[in-house]
C-alpha positions in Angstrom: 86.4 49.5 95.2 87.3 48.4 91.8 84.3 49.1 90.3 84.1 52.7 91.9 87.3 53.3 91.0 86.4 52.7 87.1 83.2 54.5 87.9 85.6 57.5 88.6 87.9 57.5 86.1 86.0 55.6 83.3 86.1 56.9 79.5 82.0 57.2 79.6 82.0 59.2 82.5 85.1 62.0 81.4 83.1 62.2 78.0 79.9 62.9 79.9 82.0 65.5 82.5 83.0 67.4 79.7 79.7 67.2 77.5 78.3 69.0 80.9 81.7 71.4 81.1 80.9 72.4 77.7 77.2 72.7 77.8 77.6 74.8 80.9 79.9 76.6 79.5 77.5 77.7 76.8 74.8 78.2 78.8 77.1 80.4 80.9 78.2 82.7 77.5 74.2 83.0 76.8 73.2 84.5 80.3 76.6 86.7 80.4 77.8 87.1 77.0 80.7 88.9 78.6 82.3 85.7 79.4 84.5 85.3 76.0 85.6 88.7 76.5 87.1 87.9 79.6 88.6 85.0 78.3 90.3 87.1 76.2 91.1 89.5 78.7 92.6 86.7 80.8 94.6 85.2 78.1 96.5 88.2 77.3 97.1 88.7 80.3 98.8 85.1 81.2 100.8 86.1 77.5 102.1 88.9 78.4 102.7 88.1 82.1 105.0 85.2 80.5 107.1 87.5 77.9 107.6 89.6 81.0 108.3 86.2 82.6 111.0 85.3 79.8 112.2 88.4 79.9 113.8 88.2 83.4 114.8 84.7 82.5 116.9 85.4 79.7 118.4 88.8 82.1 119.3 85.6 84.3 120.7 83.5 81.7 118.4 80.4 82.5 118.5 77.4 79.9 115.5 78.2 77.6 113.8 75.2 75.9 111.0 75.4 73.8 108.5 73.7 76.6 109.3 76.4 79.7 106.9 77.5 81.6 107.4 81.1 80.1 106.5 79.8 76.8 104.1 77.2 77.9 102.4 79.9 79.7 102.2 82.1 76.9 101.0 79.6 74.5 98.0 78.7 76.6 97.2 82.7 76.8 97.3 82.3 72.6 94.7 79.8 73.2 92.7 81.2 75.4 92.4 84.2 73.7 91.7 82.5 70.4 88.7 80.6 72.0 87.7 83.9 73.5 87.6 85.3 70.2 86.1 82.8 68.6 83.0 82.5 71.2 82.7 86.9 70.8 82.0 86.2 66.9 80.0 83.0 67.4 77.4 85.4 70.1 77.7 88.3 68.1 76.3 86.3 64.7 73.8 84.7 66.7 72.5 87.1 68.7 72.2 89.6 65.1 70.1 86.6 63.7 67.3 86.4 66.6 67.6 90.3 66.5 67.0 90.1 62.8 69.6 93.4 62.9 69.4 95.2 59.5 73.3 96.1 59.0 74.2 92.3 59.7 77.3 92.8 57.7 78.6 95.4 60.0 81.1 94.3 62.9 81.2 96.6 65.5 84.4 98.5 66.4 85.4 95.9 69.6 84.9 92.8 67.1 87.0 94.7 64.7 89.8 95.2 67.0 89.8 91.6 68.2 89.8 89.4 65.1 92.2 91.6 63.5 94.4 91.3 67.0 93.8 87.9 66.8 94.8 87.4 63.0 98.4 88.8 64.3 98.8 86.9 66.9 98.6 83.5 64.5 100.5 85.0 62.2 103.1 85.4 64.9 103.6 81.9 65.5 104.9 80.9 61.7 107.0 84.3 61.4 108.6 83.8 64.7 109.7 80.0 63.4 110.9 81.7 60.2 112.8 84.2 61.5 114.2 81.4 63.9 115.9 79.2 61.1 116.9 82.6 59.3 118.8 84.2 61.9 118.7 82.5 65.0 118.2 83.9 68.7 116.0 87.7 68.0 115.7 90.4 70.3 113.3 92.1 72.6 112.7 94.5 69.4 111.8 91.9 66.6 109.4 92.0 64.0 107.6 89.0 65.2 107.9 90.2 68.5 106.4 93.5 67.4 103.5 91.5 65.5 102.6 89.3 68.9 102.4 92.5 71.1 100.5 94.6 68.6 98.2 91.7 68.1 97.6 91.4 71.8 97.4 95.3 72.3 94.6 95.4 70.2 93.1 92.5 71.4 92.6 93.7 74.8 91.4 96.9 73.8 88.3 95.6 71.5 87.6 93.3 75.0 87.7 96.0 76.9 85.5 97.8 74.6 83.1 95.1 74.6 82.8 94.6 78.1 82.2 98.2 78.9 79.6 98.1 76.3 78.0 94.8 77.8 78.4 96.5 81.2 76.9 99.9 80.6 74.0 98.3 78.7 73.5 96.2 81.9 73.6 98.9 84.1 71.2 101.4 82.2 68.2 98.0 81.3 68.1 97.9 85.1 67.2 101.4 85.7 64.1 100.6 82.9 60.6 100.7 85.5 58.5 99.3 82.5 60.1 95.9 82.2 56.9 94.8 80.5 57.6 96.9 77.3 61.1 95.4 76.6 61.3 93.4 73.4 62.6 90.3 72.7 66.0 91.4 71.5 66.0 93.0 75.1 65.4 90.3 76.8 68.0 88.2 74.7 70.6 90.8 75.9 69.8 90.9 79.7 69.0 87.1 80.4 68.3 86.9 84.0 68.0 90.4 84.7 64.2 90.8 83.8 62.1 90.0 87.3 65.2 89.6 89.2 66.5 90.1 93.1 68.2 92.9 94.1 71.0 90.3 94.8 71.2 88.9 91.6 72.1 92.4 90.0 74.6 93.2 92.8 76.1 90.1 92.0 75.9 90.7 88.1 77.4 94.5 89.4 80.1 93.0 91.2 81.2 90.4 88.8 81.1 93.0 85.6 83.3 95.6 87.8 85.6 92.7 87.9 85.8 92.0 84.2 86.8 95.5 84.1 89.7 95.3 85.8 91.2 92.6 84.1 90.4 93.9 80.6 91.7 97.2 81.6 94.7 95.9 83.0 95.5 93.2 80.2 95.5 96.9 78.2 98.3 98.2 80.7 100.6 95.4 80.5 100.3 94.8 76.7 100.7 98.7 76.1 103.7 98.7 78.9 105.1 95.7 76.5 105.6 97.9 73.6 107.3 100.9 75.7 109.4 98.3 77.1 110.2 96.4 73.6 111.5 100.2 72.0 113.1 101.7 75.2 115.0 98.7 76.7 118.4 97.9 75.2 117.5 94.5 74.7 117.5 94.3 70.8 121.1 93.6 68.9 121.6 90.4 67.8 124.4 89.0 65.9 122.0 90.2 62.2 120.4 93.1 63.4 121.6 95.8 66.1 117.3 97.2 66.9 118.5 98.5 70.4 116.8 102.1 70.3 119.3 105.2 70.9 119.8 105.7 75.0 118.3 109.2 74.4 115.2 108.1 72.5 114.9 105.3 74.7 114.9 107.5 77.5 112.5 110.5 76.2 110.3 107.9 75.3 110.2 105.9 78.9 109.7 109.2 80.7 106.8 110.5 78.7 104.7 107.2 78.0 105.2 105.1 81.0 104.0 108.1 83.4 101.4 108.8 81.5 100.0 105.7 80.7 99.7 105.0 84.5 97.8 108.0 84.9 95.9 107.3 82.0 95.1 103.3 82.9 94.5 104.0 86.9 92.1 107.2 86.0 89.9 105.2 83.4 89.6 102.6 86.1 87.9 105.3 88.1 86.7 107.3 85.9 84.4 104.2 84.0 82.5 103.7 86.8 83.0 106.1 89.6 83.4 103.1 92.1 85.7 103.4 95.3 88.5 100.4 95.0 88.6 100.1 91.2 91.7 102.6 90.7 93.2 100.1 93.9 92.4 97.1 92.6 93.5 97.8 89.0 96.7 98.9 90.1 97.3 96.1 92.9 96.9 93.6 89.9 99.7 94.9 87.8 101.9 95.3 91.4 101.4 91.5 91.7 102.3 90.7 88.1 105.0 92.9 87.9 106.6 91.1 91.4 105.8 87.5 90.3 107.4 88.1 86.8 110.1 89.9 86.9 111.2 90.5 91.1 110.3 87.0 92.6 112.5 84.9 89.5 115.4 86.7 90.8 116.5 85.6 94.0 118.7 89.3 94.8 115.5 91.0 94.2 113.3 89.1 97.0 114.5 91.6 99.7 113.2 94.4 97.5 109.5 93.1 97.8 108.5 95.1 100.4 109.6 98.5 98.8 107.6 97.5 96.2 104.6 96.8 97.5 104.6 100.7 98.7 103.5 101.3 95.3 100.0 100.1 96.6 100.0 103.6 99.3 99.9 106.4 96.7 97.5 104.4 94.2 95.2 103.8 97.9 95.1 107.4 98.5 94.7 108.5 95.1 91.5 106.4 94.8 90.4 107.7 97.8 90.3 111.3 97.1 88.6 110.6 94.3 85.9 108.9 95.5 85.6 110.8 98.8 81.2 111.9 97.2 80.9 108.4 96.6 81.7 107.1 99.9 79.5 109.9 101.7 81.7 112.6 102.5 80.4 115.5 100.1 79.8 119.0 100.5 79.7 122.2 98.5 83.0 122.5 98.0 83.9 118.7 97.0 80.8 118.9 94.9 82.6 121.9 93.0 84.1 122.0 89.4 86.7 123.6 90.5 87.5 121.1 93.4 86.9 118.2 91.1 89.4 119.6 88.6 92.2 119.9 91.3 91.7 116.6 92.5 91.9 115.4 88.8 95.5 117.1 89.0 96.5 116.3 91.8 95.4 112.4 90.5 97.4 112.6 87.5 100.5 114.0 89.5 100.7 111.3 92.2 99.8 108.6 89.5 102.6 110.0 87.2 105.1 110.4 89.5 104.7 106.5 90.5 106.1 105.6 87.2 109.5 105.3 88.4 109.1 102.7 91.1 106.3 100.9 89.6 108.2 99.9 86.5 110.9 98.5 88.7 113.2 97.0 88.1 113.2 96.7 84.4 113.5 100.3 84.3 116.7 100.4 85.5 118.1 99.0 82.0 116.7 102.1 80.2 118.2 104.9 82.2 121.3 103.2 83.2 121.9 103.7 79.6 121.9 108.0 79.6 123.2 107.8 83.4 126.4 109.6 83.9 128.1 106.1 84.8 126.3 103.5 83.2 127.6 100.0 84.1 126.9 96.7 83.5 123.3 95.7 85.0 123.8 92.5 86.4 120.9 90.4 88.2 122.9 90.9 91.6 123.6 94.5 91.2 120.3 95.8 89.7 119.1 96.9 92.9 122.0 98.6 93.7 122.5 100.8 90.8 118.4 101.5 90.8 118.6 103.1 94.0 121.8 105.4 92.9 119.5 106.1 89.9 117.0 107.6 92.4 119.4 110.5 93.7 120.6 111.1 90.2 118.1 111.0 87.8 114.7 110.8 89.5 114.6 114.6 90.4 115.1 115.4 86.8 112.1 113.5 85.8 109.6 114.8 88.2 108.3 118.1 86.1 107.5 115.6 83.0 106.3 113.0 84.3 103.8 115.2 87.0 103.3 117.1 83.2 102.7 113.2 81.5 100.5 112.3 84.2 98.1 115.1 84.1 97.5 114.6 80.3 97.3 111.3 81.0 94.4 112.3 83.4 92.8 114.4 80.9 93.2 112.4 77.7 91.5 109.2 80.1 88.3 111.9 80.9 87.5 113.2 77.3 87.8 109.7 75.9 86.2 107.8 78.7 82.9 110.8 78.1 83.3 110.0 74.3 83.3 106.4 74.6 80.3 106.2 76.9 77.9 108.7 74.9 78.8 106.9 71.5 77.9 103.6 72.7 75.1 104.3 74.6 73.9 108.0 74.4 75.6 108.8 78.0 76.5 111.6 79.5 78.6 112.0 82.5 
């Protein structure tokens, strides 16, 4: 028993399970290279889930210490998104050597994004310490804070823009009948592909739709981060007073958070024309939005169920857009003019959702340009949310119906753009 124990837990054997973690692990970026993207992906998202995380903790005045699992939680997502990074360059120089690419000194534009996201978020760390000893507890609206979420904005853009890029480059090798013509360089870029089942590439199909979502939803909750960091009065400190005017705060809230709902959810869609993207993109920020900043608060627990009605109009929604897809098509579905209504009516319901999805931080914004705005206190939030509702949700519904229909459009031009400059699509 002794001996197997030691067997177990010995030094030689741990060194050798992580030579083979690591070796699999490489072996694992060289058949998907998509891998360190998604590590990226995943790592913003565990960072900013955690700020949101610290952000209810300090609305519940919890003891903060350096080691919480807020900021443990957001550290790791640092780190993961550093290794992420790192492992996109490392590919990216060696697959432009066995490629023997002429322009070797060009990055492309997802690369760019990512190491210069990634240069701000390590340059976070020091000026957050530094402005620390200078002037103790900061705000929501810092300029560390604003270094952090810019860094991780534009992190988990060039991700996404890699993985699409991986993705669609999958998906068009496969439609290729002459397999025997590829070249090398081909052949680098679609290990496993080349004489493979038709369950292989389902499963490659499946697993890249998947990347997707994260990526495009670590761009939601980084992007919702800076909305939330300039509109929520969250900011004065005993040095500075950043907290944005009420009326700013406000105009901005009700144009950019509908329409970056629209915007997100549609792109979902719109990237791959699949039936359950839209619903799965926006079921994954409904579950980080409850574990972060509902669950932590104990007088918001009987609110989960309202909340998770979010999921109905985002269900529907994808459904209507995917009705050709899932085999109910006829002339009239198949119509420009149909598809264009159903593009509107997409961007209405997905802009209207803005109000409930962002709950309940949301209720700090507009309780500050409500005709009686009142202290928000953990136990009352809920309460004066719902009186917000009757008062001030009918004034929002022309703009935000307005936001989420450009948020629609903006989401169809870029997503055409993005695919025909990469690859030569068009949709």
């Amino acid at each position: 028993m002794a001996n197997a124990f030691r067997s177990l837990f010995g030094k030689d054997d741990n060194n050798t399970f992580i030579a083979l973690s690591i070796s699999h692990l490489k072996n694992s970026i060289k058949t998907d290279p998509a891998i360190p993207l998604l590590i990226i992906s995943l790592g913003i998202l565990l960072t900013a889930s955690s700020g949101s995380w610290d952000i209810t903790n300090h609305l519940l005045n919890r003891p903060e210490t350096f080691f919480s699992p807020p900021h443990a939680g957001l550290y790791s997502g640092v780190v993961l998104v550093l290794f992420g990074s790192l492992m996109t360059y490392r590919y990216h120089r060696h697959s432009s050597k066995i490629s023997d690419i002429k322009n070797k000194k060009s990055l492309p534009t997802y690369l760019r994004l990512v190491i210069v996201g990634i240069i701000m978020l390590i340059s976070a760390g020091p000026l957050d310490f530094a402005w620390h000893t200078a002037f103790g507890l900061d705000g929501l609206l810092s300029p560390p804070h604003a270094v952090l979420t810019m860094g991780l904005v534009l992190c988990s853009i060039g991700a996404f823009l890699g993985l699409i890029s991986k993705d669609n480059y999958y998906g068009r090798m496969r439609t290729k009948t002459n397999m025997k013509t590829m070249t090398n360089d081909d052949n680098y870029f679609i290990v496993g592909l080349k004489n493979a089942s038709r369950n292989d590439t389902t499963t490659r199909t499946k697993r890249s739709l998947l990347y997707i979502i994260i990526a495009i939803t670590a761009i939601w909750i980084t992007v919702s981060g800076i909305i939330h960091m300039v509109s929520l009065p969250f900011s004065d400190t005993d040095y500075f007073k950043f907290n944005p005017n009420p009326l700013l705060a406000g105009l901005i809230a009700t144009l950019c958070f509908p329409f970056l709902v629209s915007f997100i959810l549609f792109t979902s869609w719109e990237i791959t024309k699949k039936f359950g993207m839209l619903s799965a993109s926006g079921m994954v920020f409904i579950f980080i939005n409850l574990a972060t900043t509902i669950l932590p608060n104990e007088n918001l627990v009987p609110m989960i169920p309202f909340y998770l009605l979010n999921v109905i109009p985002i269900i529907l929604i994808d459904v209507l857009l995917s009705l050709p897809a899932l085999g109910i098509s006829s002339p009239i579905l198949l119509s420009q003019t149909r598809k264009k209504i159903v593009k509107m009516l997409a961007g209405i319901v997905l802009g209207l959702t803005f109000f409930m999805l962002y709950f309940p931080l949301i209720t700090h914004t507009y309780n500050e340009v409500s005709i009686n705005p009142q202290p928000v206190w953990p136990s009352v939030t809920a309460l004066i949310y719902f009186e917000m509702i009757d008062e001030m949700f009918p004034l929002l519904v022309v703009s935000s119906m307005a936001a989420g229909i450009l948020g629609v459009v903006v989401s169809s031009k870029l997503t055409t753009l993005a695919l025909h400059d990469i690859h030569g699509i068009t949709r």
